[in-house]
N, C-alpha and C positions, 0 to 999 in steps of 0.2 A: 504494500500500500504506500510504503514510502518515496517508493521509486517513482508511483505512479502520481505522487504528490497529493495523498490524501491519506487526511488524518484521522482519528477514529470519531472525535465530536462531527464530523461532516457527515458518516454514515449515516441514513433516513431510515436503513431496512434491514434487516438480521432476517433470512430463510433459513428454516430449521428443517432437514429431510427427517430427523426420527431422532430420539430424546436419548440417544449414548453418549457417556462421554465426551470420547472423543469428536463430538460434533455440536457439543454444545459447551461446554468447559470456557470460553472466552467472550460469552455474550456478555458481560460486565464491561469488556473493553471497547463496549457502545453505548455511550450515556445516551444520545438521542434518538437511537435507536428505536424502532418500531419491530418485534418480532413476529417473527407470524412461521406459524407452525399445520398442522393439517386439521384443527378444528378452532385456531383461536389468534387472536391480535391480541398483544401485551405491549403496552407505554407504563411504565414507573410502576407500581400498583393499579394499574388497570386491567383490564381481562374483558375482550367482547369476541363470543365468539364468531363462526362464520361460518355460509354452505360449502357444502362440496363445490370444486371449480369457484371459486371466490376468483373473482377480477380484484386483482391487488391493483391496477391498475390497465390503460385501455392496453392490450395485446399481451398481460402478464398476469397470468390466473395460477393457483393452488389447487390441485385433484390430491383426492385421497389416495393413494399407491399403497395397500397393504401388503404386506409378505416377509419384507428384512422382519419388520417388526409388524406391530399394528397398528401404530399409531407413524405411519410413514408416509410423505408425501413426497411430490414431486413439481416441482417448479414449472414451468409453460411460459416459454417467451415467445412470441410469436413477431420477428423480424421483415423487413426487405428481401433478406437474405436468407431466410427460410425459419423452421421452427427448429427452439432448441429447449432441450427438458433437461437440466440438473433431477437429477435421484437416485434413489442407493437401492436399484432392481439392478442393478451388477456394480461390483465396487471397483472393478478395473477396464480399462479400455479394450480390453482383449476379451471380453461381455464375461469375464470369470471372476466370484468360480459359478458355476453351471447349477449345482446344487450347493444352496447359502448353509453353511453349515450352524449359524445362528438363528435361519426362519422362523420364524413363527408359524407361515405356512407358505410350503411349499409350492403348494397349488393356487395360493394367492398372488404368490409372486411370477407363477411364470404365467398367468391372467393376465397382469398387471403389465410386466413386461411384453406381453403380443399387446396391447391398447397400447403402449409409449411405441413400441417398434413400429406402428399404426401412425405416428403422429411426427412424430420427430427426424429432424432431418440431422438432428446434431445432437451428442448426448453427451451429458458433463456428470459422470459415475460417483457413486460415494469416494473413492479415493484413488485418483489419476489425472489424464487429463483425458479434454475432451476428444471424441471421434466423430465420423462421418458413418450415421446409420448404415450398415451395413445390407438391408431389407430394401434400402430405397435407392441405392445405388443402380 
């Protein structure tokens, strides 16, 4: 962020894919932040929740994606340059591993995964970087 010359007081929005540690441990280092998770908006002590597919704003909605866990969502930006979904229905760029060895359910997640593989042209994994849908090539 530093490189990109921004600060963490300037951040507006904190996206939470699903409530692990590791993905949540640094939300504090966004005083103005606005979190938003897969049933809820939180400012300071505030709590409002929200539908499935929430428009967080025009071309950037919230779906419910269950499977890592339950409580898992997935991001939807809908660009010029095509649609791209942040979520953790595969944690690496190489769409692995195949079967989550943490699921909640199995069969939720690979549901979940044919709807995003359905939708997105670009996908940004719980931990890697982004790839080029592989379905839609």
């Amino acid at each position: 962020m530093k490189r990109q010359g921004v600060f963490p007081e300037q951040v507006t929005h904190v996206f939470v894919s699903h409530h692990h540690p590791d993905h949540t441990v640094n939300i504090a280092l966004f005083p103005n932040a606005e979190v938003i998770d897969f049933w809820g908006r939180y400012r300071g002590d505030t709590w409002h929740d929200h539908p499935d597919s929430y428009e967080l704003a025009p071309g950037i909605k919230v779906i419910h994606t269950p499977g890592h866990t339950d409580e898992d969502a997935s991001l939807v930006v809908n660009t010029r340059d095509g649609t791209y979904v942040l979520t953790h229905l595969w944690w690496f760029p190489d769409m692995t591993p195949a079967q989550d060895p943490l699921a909640s359910s199995q069969s939720d997640l690979d549901k979940n995964r044919k709807k995003i593989q359905e939708i997105a042209d670009w996908i940004i994994p719980g931990h890697g970087k982004m790839f080029k849908n592989p379905s839609r090539q």
